[in-house]
N, C-alpha and C positions, 0 to 999 in steps of 0.2 A: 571596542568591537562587541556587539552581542553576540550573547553564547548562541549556539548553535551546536544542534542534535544530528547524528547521522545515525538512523537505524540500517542494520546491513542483515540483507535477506539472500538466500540461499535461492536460485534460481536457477530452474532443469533446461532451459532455454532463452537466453539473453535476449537473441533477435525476436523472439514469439513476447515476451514480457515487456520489451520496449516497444514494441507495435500495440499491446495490451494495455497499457498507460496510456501510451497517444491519443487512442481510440477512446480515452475516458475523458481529452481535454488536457493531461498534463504532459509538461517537457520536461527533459534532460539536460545539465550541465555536460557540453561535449566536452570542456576541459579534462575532465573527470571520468571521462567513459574511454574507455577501451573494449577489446574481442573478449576479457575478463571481467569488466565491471564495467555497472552504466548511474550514471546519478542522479536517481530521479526527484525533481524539485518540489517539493509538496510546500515550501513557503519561503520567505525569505532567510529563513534561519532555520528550516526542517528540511531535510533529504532524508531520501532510505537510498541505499547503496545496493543495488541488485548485482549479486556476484553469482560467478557459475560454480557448481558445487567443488572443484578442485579449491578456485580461489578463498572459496569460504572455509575451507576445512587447511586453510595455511591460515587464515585470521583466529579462528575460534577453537583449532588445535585439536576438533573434536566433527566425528559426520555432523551433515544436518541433521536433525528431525524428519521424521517423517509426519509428515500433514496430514494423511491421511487418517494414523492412528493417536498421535502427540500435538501437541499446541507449544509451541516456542515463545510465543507472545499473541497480544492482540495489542492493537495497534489502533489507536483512535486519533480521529482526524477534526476537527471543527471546520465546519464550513461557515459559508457567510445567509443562509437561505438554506429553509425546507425543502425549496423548489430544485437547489442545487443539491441536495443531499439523493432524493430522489432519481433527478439527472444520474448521477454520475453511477448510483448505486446500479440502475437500469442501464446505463452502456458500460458495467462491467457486466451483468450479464448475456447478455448480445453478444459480450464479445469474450467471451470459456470464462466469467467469472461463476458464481454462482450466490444467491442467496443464503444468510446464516442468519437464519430466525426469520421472526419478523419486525418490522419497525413499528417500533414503542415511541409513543407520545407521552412524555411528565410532566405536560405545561413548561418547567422549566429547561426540558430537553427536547426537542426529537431527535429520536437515534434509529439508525438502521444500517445491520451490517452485511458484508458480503465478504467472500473469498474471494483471491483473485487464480489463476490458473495455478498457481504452485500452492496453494493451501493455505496462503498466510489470511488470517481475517484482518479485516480492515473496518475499524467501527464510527462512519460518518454519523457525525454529530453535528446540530443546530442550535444553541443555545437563544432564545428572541431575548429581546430588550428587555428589559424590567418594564 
């Protein structure tokens, strides 16, 4: 079995964060999802586990972060195409993400991040072929 990663984010709104992902193109493992927690699938072997602030503060033994003023993680993603990095970057914000920075091109990267509604940055990456 390949390892596999679940990052688990703190989340002010379950139904508004699940609708928030959708809207960018990504699903949820329903297995995995409940009225506390939903699992969103970023690969075959990558989830982030959006939990509501009670449920998260029974895992992590401690409040969230506040996103506003603190950074808990950042959180990079590799996508398959610039053209998808953009996409997705653009229907998060359309849809309450926002912009963080701006995207940087290093030939051997492009990168460009956003926040999603709860704070958490999210940093799409495109690495091209050799």
């Amino acid at each position: 079995m390949p390892r596999m990663i679940f990052v688990n984010l703190p989340v002010a709104d379950l139904p508004k964060s699940m609708e928030f992902w959708r809207a960018l193109g990504f699903d949820f493992n329903l297995d995995y999802t409940d009225e506390t927690a939903a699992c969103l699938v970023l690969s075959e072997t990558a989830f982030a586990m959006l939990l509501t602030h009670d449920k998260f503060r029974g895992f992590a033994q401690r409040d969230p972060a506040d996103t506003a003023t603190h950074r808990e993680a950042l959180i990079a993603l590799s996508l398959e195409s610039r053209e998808e990095v953009d996409r997705i970057v653009e229907a998060a914000m359309a849809n309450g993400g926002a912009a963080h920075g701006e995207a940087m091109d290093h030939g051997f990267m492009y990168y460009r991040p956003f926040t999603d509604p709860d704070g958490h940055v999210w940093e799409l990456t495109y690495f091209p072929a050799a």
